[in-house]
PAZAPA-4460 file (N, C-alpha, C; in steps of 0.05 Angstrom, whole numbers, plus 32768, in hexadecimal, padded with zeros to 4 digits):
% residues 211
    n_x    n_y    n_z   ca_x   ca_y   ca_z    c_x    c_y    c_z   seq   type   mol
   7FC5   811E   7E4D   7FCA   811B   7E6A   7FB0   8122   7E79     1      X     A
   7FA5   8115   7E91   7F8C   8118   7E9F   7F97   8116   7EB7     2      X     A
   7F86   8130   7EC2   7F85   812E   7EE8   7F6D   8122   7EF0     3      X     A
   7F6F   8113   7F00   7F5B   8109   7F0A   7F48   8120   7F1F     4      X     A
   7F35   8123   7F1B   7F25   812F   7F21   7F20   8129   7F48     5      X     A
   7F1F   8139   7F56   7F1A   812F   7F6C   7F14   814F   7F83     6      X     A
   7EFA   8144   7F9A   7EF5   815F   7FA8   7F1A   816A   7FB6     7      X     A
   7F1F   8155   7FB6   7F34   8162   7FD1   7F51   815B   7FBC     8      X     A
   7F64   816E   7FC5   7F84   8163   7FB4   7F93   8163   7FD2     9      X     A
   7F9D   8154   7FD0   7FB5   815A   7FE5   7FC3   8176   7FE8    10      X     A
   7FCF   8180   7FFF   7FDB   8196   7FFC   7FF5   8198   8012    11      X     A
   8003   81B1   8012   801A   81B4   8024   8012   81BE   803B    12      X     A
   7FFE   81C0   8048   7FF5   81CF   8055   8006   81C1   8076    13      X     A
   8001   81A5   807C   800E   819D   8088   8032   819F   8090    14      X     A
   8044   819E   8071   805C   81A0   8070   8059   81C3   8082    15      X     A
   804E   81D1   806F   8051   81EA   806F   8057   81F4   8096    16      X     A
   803E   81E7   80A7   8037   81EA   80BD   8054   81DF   80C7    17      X     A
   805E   81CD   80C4   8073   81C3   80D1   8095   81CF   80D0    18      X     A
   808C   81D9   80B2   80A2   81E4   80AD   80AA   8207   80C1    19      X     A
   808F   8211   80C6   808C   8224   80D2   8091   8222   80F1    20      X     A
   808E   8208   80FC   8092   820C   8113   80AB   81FE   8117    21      X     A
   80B3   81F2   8106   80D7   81E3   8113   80E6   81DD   80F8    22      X     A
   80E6   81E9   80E0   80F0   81EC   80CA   80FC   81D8   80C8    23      X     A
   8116   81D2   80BC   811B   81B8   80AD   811A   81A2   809B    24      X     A
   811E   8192   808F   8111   8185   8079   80FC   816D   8083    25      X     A
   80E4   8174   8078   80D2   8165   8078   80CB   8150   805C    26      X     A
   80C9   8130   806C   80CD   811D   804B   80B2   810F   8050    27      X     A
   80A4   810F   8037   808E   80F2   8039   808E   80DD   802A    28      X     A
   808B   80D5   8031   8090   80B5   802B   8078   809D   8027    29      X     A
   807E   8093   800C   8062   8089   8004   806B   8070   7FF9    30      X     A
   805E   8057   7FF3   8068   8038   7FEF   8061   8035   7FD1    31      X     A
   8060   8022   7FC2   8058   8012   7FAC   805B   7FFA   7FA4    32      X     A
   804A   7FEB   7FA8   8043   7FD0   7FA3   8048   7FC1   7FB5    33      X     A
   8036   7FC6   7FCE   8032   7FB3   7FE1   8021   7FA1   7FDA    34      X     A
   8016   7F9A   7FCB   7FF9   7F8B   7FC6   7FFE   7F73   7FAD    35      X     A
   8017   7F7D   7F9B   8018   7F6A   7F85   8029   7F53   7F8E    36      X     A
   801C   7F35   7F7E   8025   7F22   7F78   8040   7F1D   7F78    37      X     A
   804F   7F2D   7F6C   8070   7F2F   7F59   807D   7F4B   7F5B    38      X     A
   8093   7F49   7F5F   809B   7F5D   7F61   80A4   7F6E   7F76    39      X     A
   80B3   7F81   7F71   80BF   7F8C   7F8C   80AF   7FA2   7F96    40      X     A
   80B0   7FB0   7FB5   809F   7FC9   7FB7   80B7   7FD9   7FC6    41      X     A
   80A7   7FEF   7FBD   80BE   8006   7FB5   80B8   8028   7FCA    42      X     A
   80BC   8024   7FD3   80B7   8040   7FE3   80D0   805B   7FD9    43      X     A
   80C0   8073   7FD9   80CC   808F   7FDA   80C8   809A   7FEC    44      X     A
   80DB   80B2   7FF0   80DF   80C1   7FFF   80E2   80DF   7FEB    45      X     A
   80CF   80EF   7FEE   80D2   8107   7FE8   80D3   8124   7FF9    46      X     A
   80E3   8136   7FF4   80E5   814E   8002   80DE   816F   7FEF    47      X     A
   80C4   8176   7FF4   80C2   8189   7FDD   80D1   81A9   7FE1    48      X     A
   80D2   81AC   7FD4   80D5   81D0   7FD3   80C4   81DD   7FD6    49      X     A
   80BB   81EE   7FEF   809E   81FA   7FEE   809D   820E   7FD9    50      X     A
   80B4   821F   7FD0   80B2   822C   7FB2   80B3   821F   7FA0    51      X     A
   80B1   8207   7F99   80B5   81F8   7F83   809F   81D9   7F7A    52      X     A
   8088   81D6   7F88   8082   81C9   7F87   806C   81C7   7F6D    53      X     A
   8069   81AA   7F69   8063   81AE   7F41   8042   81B6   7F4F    54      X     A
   8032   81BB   7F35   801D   81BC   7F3F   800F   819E   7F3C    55      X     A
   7FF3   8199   7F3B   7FEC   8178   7F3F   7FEE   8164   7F49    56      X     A
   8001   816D   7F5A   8005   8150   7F64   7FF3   813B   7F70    57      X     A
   7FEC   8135   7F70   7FD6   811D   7F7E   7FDE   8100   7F89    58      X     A
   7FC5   80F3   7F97   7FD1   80D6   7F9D   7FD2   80C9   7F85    59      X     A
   7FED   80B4   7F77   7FEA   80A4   7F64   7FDB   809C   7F5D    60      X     A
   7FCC   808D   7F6F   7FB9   8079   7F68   7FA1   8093   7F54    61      X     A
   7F9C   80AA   7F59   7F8A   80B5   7F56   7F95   80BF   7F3B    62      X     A
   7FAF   80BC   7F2D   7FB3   80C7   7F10   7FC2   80AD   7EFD    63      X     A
   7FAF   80C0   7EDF   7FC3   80A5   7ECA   7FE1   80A4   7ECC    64      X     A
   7FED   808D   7EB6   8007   8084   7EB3   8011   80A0   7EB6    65      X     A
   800C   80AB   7E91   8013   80C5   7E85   8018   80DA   7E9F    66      X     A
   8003   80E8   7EAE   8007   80F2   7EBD   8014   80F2   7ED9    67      X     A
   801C   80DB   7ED9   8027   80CD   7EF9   804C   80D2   7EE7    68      X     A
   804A   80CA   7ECD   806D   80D2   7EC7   8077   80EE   7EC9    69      X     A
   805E   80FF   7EB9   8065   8118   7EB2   8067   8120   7ED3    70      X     A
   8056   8122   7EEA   8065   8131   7F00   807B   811E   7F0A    71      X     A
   8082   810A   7F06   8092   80F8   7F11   80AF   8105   7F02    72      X     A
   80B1   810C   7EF0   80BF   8125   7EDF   80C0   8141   7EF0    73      X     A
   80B2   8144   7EF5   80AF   8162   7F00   80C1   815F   7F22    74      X     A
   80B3   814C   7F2D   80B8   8146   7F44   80DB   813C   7F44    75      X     A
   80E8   812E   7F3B   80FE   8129   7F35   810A   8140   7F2D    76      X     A
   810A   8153   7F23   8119   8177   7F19   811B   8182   7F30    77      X     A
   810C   817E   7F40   8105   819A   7F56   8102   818C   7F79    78      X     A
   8107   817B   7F7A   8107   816B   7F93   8117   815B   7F98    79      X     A
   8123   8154   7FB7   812D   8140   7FC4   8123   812C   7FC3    80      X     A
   8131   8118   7FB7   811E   80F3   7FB4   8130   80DE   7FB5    81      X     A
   812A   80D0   7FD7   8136   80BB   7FD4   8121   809C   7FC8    82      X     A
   812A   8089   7FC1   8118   806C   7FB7   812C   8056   7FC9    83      X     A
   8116   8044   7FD6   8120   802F   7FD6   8115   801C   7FD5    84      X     A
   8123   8003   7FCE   8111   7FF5   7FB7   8116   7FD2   7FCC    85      X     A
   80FD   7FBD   7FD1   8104   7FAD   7FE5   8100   7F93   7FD1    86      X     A
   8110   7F8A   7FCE   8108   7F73   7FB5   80F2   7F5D   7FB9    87      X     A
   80F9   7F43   7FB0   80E1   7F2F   7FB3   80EF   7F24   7FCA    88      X     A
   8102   7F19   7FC4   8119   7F08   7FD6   810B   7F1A   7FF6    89      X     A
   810F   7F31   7FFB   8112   7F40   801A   80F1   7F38   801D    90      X     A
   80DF   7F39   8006   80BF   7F39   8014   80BC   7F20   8020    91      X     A
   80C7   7F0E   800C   80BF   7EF2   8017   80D2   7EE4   802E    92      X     A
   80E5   7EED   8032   80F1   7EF3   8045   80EC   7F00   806B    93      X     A
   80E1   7F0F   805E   80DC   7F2A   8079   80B7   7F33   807A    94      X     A
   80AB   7F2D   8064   8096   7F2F   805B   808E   7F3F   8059    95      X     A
   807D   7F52   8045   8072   7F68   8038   8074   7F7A   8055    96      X     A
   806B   7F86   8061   8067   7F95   8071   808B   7FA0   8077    97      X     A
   8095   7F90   808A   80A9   7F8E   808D   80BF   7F98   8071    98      X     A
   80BE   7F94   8064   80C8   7F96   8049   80C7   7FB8   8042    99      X     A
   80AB   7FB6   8040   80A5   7FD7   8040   80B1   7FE8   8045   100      X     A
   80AE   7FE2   8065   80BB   7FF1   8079   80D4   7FFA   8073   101      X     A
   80E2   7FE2   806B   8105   7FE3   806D   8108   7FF6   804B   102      X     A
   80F3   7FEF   8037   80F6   8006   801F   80F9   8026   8025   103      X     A
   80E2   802D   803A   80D9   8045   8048   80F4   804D   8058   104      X     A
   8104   8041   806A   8116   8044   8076   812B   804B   8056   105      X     A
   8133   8040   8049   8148   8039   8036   8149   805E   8021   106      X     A
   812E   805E   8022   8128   8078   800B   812A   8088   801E   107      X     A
   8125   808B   8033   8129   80A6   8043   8146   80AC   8048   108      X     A
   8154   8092   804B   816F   8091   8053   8181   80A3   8035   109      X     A
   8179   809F   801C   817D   80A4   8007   817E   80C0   7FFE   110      X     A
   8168   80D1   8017   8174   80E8   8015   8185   8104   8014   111      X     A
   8186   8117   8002   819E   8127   8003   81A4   812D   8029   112      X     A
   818A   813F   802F   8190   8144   804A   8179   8132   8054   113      X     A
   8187   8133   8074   8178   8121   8092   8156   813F   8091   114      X     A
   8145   8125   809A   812C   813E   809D   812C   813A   80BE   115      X     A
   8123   814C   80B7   8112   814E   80DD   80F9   813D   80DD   116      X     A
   80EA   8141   80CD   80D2   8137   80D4   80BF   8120   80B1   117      X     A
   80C3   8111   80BA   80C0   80F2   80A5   8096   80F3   80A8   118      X     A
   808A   80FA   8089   8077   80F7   8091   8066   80DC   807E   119      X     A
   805D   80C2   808A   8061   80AE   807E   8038   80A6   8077   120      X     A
   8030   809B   8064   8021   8096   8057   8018   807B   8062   121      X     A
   8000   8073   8078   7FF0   805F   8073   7FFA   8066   809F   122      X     A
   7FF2   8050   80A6   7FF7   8053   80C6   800F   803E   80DC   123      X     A
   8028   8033   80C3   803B   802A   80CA   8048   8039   80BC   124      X     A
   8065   803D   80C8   807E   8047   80C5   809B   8036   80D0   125      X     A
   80AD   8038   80B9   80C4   8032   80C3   80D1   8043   80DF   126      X     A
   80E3   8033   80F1   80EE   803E   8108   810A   8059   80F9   127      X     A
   8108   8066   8102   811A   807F   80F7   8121   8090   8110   128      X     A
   813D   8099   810B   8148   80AB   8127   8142   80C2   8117   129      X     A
   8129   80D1   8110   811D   80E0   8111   80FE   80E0   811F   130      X     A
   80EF   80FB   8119   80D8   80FE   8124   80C1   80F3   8103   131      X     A
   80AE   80E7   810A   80AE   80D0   80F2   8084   80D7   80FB   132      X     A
   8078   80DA   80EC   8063   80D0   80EE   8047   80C7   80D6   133      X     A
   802F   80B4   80DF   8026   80A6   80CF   800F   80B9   80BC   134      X     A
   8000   80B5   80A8   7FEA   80C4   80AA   7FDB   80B5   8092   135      X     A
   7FC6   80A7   809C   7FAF   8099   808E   7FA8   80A5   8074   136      X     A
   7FAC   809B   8062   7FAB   80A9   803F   7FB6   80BF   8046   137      X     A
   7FCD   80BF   8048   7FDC   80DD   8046   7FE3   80DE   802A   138      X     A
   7FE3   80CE   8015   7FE7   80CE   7FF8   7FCC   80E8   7FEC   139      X     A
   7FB5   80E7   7FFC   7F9F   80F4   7FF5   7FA4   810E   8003   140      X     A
   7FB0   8117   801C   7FB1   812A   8026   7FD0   813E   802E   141      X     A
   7FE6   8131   8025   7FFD   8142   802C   8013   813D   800B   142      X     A
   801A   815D   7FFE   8021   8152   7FED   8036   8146   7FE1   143      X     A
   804E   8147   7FFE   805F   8141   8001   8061   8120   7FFD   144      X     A
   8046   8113   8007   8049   80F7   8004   8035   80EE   7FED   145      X     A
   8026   80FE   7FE3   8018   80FB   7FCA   8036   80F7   7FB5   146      X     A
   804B   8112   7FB2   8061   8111   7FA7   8070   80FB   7FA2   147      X     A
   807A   80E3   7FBC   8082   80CF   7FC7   8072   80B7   7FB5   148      X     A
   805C   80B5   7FAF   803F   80A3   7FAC   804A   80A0   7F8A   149      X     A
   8056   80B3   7F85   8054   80B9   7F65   806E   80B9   7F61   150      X     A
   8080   80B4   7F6B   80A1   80B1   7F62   80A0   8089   7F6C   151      X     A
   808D   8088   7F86   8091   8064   7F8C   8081   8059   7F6F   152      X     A
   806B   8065   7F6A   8060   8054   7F54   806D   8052   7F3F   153      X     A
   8078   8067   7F2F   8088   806D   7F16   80A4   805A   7F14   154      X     A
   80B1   8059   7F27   80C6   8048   7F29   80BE   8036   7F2A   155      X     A
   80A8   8027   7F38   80A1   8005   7F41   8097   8004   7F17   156      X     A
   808B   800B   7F19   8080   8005   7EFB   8095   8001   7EDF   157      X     A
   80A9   801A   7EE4   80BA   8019   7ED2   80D0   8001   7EE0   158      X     A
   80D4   7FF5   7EF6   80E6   7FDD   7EFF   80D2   7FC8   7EEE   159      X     A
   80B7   7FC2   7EF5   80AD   7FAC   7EE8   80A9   7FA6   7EC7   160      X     A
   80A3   7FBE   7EBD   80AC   7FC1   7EA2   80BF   7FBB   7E93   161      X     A
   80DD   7FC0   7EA4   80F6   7FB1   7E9C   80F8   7F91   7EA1   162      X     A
   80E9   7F90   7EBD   80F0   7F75   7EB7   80D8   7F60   7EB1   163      X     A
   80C8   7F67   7EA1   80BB   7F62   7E8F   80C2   7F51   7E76   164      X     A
   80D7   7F57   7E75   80EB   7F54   7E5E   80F1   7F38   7E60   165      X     A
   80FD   7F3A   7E78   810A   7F1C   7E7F   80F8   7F06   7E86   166      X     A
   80E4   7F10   7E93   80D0   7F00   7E98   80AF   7F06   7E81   167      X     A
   80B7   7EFB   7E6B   80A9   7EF7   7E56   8087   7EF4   7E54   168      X     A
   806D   7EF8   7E56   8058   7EE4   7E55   804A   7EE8   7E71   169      X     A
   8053   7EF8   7E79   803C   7F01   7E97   802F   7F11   7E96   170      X     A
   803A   7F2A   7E89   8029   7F3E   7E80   8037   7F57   7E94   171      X     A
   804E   7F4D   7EA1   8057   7F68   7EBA   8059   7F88   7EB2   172      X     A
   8061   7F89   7E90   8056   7FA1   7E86   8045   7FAF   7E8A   173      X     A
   802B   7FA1   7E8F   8010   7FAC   7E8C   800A   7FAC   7EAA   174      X     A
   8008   7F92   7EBB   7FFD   7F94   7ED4   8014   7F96   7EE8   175      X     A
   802B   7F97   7EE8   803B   7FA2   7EFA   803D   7F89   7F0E   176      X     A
   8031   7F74   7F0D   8034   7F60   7F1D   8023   7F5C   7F34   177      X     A
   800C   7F6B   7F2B   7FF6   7F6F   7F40   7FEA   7F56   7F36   178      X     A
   7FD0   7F44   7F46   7FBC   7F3A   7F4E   7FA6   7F36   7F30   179      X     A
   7FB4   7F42   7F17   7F94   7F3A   7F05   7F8B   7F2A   7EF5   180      X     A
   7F79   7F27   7EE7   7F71   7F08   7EDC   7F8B   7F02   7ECE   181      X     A
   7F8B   7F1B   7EB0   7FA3   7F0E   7EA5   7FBD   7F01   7EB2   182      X     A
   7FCC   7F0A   7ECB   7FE4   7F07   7EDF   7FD1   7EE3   7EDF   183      X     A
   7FBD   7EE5   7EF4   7FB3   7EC8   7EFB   7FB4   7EB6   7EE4   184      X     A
   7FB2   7EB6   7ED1   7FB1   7EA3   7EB7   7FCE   7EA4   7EAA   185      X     A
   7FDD   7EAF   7EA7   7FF8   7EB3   7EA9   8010   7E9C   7EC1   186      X     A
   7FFD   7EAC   7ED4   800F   7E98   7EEE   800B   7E78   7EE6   187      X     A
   7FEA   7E6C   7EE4   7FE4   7E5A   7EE0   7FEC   7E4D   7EC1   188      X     A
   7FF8   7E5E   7EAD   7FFC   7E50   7E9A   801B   7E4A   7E9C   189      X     A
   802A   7E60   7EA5   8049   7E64   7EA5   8054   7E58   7EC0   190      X     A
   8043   7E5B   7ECF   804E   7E56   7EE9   8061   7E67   7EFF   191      X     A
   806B   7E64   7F10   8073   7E74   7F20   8096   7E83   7F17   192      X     A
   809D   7E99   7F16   80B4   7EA3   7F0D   80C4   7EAE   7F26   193      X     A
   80D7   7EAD   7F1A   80E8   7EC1   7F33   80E5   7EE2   7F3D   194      X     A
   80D0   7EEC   7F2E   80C4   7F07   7F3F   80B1   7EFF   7F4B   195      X     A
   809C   7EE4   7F51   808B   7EE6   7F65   8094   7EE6   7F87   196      X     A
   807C   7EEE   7F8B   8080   7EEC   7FAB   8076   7ED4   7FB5   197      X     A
   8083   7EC0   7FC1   807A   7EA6   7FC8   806D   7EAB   7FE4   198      X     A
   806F   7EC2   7FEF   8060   7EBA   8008   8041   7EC7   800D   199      X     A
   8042   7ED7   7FEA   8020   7ED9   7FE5   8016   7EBB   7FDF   200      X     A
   8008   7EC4   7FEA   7FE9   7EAB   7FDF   7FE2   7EA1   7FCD   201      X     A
   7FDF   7EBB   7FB5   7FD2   7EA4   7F9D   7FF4   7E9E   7F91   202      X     A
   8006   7EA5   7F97   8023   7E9A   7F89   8029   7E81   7F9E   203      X     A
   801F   7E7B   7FB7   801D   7E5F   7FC7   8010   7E49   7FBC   204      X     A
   7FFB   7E4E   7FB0   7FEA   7E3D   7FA2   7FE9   7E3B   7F85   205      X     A
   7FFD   7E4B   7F7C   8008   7E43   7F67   8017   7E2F   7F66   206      X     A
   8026   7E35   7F79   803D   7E20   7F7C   8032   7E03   7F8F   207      X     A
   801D   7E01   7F94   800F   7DE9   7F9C   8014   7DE4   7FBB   208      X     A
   8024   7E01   7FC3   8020   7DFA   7FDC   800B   7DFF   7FFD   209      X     A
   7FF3   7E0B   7FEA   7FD9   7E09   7FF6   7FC7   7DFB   7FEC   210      X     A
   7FB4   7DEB   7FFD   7FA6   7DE6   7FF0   7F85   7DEF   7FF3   211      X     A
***
């Protein structure tokens, strides 16, 4: 197992402040796989224990598989976690953003208790009859949504892994249905499946309807 090495870790320092001045449950909330080709994206909602929180946590992106399961383990024992998961059908539908949103809404809704205060990762947020706010790489700086970053990845990965299965010869095991050469030579040999997103681009011009 490896931590990724980095000057700054995220911390509670924020929850902590909030919790001190209007107590209540505080959740952050982090997305996964807005960016891939195929596949659904998946947002969490986590609420930590300020006695209980694992140690390491970090932004996903910043740790391996191995280590993104083992606290995703840890995190699941000792925390409130809602997931909600927006399929292909709702992206291409409502479109990625939108989609998001309604995952972010879905996982918060999912939890044991209502929070007071929703603290959300990147600088959009779902509408919530709570007090809700944004914070630019908060995956890097709050660890409540670093927490969130690492329960959305772990599930999006282990959803595409299963259905991997069914959809044979793309490689979704390995790349998760992201954007990479192997996926591109794949698409172009197999062609388009029922996990792509048709209203990405390079799955439009797969299907010959750009030119």
């Amino acid at each position: 197992m490896r931590i990724a090495d980095s000057r700054f870790k995220p911390t509670f320092e924020l929850e902590a402040a909030e919790l001190q001045l209007g107590g209540g449950v505080i959740a952050g909330v982090d997305e996964a796989g807005r960016g891939p080709w195929a596949g659904p994206v998946v947002a969490a909602a986590v609420v930590l224990d300020p006695d209980r929180i694992p140690a390491n946590i970090d932004d996903s992106k910043a740790l391996d598989e191995e280590t993104r399961a083992f606290l995703y383990n840890r995190i699941m024992k000792c925390a409130q976690v809602g997931v909600g998961v927006a399929d292909v059908a709702r992206i291409d539908r409502y479109n990625i953003l939108n989609a998001t949103l309604w995952a972010m809404a879905k996982a918060i809704g999912q939890l044991e208790n209502r929070p007071r205060l929703v603290i959300v990762d990147g600088n959009r947020a779902p509408r919530l009859a709570m007090e809700t706010r944004t914070i630019v790489k908060g995956d890097a700086k709050c660890v409540s949504i670093a927490a969130a970053s690492i329960v959305a990845k772990v599930t999006r990965d282990r959803i595409m892994m299963s259905l991997a299965r069914d959809y044979p010869g793309y490689g979704f095991e390995r790349h998760k249905g992201y954007g990479t050469p192997e996926h591109q030579v794949a698409l172009e040999k197999l062609g388009v499946c029922a996990l792509h997103r048709r209203s990405f681009k390079p799955v439009q011009l797969a299907l010959g309807l750009l030119l």
